[in-house]
N, C-alpha and C positions, 0 to 999 in steps of 0.2 A: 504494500500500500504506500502510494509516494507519499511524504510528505506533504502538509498543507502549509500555504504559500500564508504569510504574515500581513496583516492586513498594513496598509501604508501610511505611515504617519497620518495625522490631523495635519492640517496647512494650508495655503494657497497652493503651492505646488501639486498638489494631490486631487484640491476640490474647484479648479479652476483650469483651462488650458492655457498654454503660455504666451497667446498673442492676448486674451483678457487679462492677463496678467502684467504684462506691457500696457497693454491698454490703462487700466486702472491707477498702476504706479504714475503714467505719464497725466493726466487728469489731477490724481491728487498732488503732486508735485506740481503743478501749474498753479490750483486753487491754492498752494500753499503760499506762493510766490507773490501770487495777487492779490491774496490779505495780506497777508505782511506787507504787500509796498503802497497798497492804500493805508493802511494804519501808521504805518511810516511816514506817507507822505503828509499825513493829516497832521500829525506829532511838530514837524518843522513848518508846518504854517503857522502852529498855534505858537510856538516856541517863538521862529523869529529865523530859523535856521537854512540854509539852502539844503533843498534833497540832493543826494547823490548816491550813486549805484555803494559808494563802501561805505553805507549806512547797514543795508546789506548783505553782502556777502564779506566784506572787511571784517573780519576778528578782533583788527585793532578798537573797532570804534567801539565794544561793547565793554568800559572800561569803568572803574568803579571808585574814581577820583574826579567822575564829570556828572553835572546833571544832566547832557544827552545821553552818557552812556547809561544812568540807571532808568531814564525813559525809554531807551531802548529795549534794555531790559524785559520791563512792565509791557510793552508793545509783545515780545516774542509770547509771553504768556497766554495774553489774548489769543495770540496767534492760536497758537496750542487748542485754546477753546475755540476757537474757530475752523480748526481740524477735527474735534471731535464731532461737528456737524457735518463734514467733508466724509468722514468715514461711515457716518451713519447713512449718510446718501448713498455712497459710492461701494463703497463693501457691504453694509448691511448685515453681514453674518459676524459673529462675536468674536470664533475663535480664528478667522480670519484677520482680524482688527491688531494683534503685534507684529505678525511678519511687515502690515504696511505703514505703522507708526513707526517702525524703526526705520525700514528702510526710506520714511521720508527723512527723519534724519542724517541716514548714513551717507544718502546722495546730498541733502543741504554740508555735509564736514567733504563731500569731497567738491564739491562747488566753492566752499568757499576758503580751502585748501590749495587749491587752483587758480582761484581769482588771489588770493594774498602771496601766494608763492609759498608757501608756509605754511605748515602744522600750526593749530591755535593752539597758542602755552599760554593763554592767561585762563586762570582759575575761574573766575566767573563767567567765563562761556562755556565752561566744562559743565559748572556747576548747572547755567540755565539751560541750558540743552537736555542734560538730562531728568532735570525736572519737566521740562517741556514734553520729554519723551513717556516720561511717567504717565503726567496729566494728561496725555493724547491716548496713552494705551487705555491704562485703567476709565476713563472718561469714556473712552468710544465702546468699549466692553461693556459700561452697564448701559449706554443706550442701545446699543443693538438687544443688547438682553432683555431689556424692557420692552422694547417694539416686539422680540419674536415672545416672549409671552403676553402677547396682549390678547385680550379674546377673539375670538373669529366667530364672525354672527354670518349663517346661511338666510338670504336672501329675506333680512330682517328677521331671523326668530332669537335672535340673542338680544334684540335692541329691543324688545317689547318686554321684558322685565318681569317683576310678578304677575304683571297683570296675566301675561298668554299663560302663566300655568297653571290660576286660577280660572282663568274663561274653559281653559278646556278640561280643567277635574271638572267642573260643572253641567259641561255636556253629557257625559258618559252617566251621570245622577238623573238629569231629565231623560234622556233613552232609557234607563235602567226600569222608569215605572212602567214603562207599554206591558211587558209580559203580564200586569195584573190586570189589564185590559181583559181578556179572556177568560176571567174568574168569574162566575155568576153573573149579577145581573147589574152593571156597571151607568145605573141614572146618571150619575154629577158628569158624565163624556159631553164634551161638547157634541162630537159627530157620532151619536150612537147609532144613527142609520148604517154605518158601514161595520159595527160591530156586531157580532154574533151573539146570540144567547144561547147560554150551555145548556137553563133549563125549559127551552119551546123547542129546543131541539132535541132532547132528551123525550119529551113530553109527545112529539112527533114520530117520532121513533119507535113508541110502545103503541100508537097507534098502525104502524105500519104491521106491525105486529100481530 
C-alpha cells in the first residue's frame, strides 16, 4: 500500500495560483504606496514642508531628533490601518493575510534599500516597521475573521429574526386542529356543508342494511 501523500501546507502558495498571487501582491503594494503618499503629502501641506519622493522611500528621513520624522512616523501607522482595509478587500481569507503583510513589507525594505543605496540602520525604522507589520497582520486577521463568521441568511430567512420562527411554529398549530374536523358532529365549522357527519352516515348505513 503506497504511502499517503501529506497534505500541503496552509498559505497563499497552496490556496491560490501564482499569477493571483502576483496579481494580489502587485494591487496591495500599489494601494500601499498610495496611502502613504496621500497621507504624506497631506502631512507637509499642513506642516509647511515640501513633498519629496525621500519622504518615502529615504530611511534617513524617519528620524527621531525631528518633528517630520516622528510625523512620519505616526503617518506609516495609519498607513498600517489603512492596509488592514486593503487586505480585507483584497485577500479576504485570514490565514492568507501574513504571507501578504509581510511581504508588503519585505518589498517596501527592498525599495527602499535600493532607492537609499543602503541597508536602514537607524532603530526606529526597524522598530516602526515592525510594529507596522504587526498591526497589519494581527488587524487584517480579525477582520477577515469577522466577515467569514458572519451569518449567511438564504434569500432572507436569517434577516427575519424571531418573528419567521414564531409565524411558522404557528402554522403547523392551526393545520394541526383539521383532523378533529371528522369527529362527530362539528356545529361551530364555519363551512360545514363540505364536512361529513360520522353519525347520518352511520345512521344510513344501518338502513342500507
Amino acid at each position: 500500500m503506497p504511502p499517503r501523500r501529506r497534505p500541503p501546507p496552509a498559505g497563499a502558495r497552496s490556496d491560490l495560483p501564482p499569477w493571483k498571487i502576483v496579481r494580489k501582491i502587485l494591487l496591495l503594494q500599489f494601494a500601499y504606496y498610495v496611502s502613504v503618499t496621500a497621507l504624506i503629502l497631506f502631512t507637509t501641506v499642513v506642516y509647511g514642508t515640501p513633498f519629496s519622493l525621500d519622504l518615502i522611500l529615504n530611511w534617513e528621513s524617519l528620524r527621531g531628533d525631528t518633528t517630520i520624522g516622528w510625523m512620519l512616523g505616526l503617518v506609516w501607522i495609519l498607513n498600517s490601518l489603512a492596509g488592514i482595509i486593503f487586505l480585507l478587500v483584497l485577500v479576504v481569507r485570514s490565514k492568507l493575510v501574513p504571507d501578504f503583510a509581510l511581504t508588503i513589507h519585505f518589498i517596501h525594505l527592498l525599495a527602499t534599500s535600493l532607492y537609499s543605496h543602503s541597508i536602514p540602520s537607524h532603530l526606529l525604522w526597524w522598530s516602526l516597521h515592525f510594529a507596522s507589520a504587526c498591526l497589519m497582520t494581527f488587524g487584517g486577521i480579525w477582520a477577515c475573521q469577522w466577515r467569514e463568521l458572519r451569518p449567511i441568511s438564504f434569500g432572507g430567512i436569517a434577516s427575519n429574526g424571531p418573528g419567521a420562527s414564531s409565524g411558522s411554529s404557528s402554522q403547523p398549530q392551526a393545520n394541526g386542529g383539521s383532523p378533529s374536523r371528522g369527529r362527530g358532529r362539528e356545529r361551530s365549522l364555519p363551512d360545514n356543508s363540505d364536512e361529513y357527519e360520522l353519525a347520518e352516515m352511520k345512521g344510513m348505513g344501518g338502513q342500507a342494511v
